[in-house]
C-alpha positions in Angstrom: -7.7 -51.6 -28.7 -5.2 -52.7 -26.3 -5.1 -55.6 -24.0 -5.5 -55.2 -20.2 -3.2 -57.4 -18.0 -4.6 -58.0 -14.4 -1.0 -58.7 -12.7 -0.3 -59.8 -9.1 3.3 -59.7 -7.9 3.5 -62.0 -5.5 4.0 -65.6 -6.8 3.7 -64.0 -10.4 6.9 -61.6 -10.3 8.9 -62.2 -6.6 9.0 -66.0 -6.3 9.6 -68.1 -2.6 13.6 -67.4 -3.6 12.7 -63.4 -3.3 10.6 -63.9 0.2 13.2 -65.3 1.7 15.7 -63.0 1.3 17.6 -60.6 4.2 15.1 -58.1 3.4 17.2 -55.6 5.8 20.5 -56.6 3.8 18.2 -55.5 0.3 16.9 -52.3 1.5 20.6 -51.5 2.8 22.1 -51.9 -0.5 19.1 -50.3 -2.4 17.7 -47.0 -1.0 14.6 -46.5 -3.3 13.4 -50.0 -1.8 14.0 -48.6 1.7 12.2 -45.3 0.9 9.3 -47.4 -0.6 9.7 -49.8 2.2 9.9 -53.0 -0.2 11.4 -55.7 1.3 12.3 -57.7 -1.6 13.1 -57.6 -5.1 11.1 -59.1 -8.1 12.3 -61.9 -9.4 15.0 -61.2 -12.8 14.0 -64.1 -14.3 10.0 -63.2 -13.8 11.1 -59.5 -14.9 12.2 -61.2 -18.5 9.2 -63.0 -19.1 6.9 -60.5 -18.5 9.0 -57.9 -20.5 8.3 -59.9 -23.1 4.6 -60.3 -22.7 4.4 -56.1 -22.4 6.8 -55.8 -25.6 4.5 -58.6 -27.6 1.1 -56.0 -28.1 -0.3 -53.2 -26.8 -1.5 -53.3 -23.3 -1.6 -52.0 -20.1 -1.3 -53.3 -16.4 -3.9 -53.2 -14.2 -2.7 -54.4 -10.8 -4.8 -56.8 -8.9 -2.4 -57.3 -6.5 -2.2 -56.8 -2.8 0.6 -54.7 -3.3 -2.2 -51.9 -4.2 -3.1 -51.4 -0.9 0.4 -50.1 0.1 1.4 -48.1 -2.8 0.3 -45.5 -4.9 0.8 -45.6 -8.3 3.5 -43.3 -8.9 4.9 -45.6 -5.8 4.3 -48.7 -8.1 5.7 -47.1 -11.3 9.2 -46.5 -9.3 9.4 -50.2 -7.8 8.4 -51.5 -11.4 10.9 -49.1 -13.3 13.8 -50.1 -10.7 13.1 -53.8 -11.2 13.2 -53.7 -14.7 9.9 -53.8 -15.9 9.5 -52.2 -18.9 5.7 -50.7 -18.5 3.9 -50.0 -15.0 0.5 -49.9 -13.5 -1.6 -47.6 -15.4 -4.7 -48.2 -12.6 -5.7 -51.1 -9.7 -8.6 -53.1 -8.7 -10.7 -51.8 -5.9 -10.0 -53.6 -2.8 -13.4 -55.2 -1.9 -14.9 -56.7 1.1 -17.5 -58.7 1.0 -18.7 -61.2 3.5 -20.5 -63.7 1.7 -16.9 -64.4 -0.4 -15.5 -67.1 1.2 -12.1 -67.1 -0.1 -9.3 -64.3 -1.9 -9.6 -66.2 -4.8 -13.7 -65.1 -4.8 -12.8 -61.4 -4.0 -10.3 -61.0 -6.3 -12.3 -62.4 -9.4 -15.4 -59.9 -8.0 -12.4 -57.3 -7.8 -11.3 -58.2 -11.5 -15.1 -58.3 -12.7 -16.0 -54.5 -11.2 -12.8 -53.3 -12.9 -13.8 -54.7 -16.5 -17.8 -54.2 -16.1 -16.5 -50.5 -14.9 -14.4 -49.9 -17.3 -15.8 -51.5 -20.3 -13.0 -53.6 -20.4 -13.5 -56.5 -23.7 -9.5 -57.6 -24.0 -8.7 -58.4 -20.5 -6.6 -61.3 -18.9 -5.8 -62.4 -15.5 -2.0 -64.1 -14.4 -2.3 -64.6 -10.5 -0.8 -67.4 -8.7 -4.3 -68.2 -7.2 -6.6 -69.6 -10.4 -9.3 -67.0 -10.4 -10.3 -68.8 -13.3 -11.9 -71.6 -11.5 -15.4 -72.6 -11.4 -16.5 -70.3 -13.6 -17.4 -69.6 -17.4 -14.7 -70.6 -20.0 -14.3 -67.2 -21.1 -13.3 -65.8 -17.6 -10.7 -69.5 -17.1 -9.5 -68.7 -20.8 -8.3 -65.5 -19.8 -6.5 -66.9 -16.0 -2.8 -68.2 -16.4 -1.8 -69.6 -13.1 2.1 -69.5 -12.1 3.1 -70.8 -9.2 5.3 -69.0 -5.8 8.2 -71.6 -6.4 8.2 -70.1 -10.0 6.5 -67.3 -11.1 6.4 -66.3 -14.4 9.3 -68.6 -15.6 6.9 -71.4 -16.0 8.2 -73.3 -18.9 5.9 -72.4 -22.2 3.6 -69.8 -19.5 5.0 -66.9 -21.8 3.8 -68.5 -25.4 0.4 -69.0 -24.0 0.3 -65.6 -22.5 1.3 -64.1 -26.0 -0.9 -66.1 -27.9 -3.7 -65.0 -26.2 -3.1 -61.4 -26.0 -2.6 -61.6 -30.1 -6.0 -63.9 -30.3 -7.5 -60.7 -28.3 -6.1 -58.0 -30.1 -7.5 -59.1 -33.2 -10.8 -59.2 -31.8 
């Protein structure tokens, strides 16, 4: 059975370096992003590193993202497939409101929690900039890698963890 990745783009795939851009300048020189209205790229380095996580087992994306509120998934497979990402969104996290969460961080993890109680989802993890992982079971904050906006993805040794957990899953 494959693993299911619950990916956010923002902090995880387009760093600070990618929201600062000219966003008019990119979606001059890049007319699908103008179509889609995407205002910046992902990050090439982020792009590599998660390439390699996809290419290590089987899995799938699930987007937890808030980029799911603005595109559809055929949408997402064309801005994943012109920034280089080998594999794209195959579904995305219901967008929840609830006003006893207090914080993002609370509705994603109920968002993340529907999805695999749903979905009967057993090989699941999380990488978010925000650590959904946090006060919660071990399982769940086994699951959560945390990158950072300044650095996405590239975090030094981020990848071997990712990997190494995804194999320790799919030989569950």
């Amino acid at each position: 059975m494959m693993v299911t990745i619950f990916l956010d783009i923002d902090g995880v795939l387009a760093t600070n370096k990618e929201f600062n851009i000219n966003s008019r300048k990119f979606r001059e020189k890049n007319e699908w992003a103008n179509e889609l209205c995407v205002f910046y790229p992902f990050n090439a380095g982020c792009v590599d590193v998660l390439n390699k996580v996809l290419e290590s087992c089987e899995c799938e994306i699930v987007l937890s993202s808030d980029w799911r509120k603005y595109y559809s998934i055929p949408e997402l497979a064309d801005i994943f497939m012109h920034n280089g990402v080998v594999k794209s969104p195959v579904a995305v996290t219901d967008d929840i409101m609830i006003r006893h969460l207090r914080h993002v961080t609370d509705a994603r993890r109920k968002e993340i929690m529907i999805y695999v109680e749903d979905n009967a989802v057993d090989k699941w993890i999380v990488i978010d900039d925000i650590y959904v992982g946090e006060n919660i079971g071990d399982e769940f904050r086994d699951r959560c890698f945390r990158t950072t906006d300044s650095e996405g993805l590239k975090i030094t040794s981020l990848c071997d963890k990712i990997i190494n957990k995804m194999k320790e899953l799919e030989c569950q």
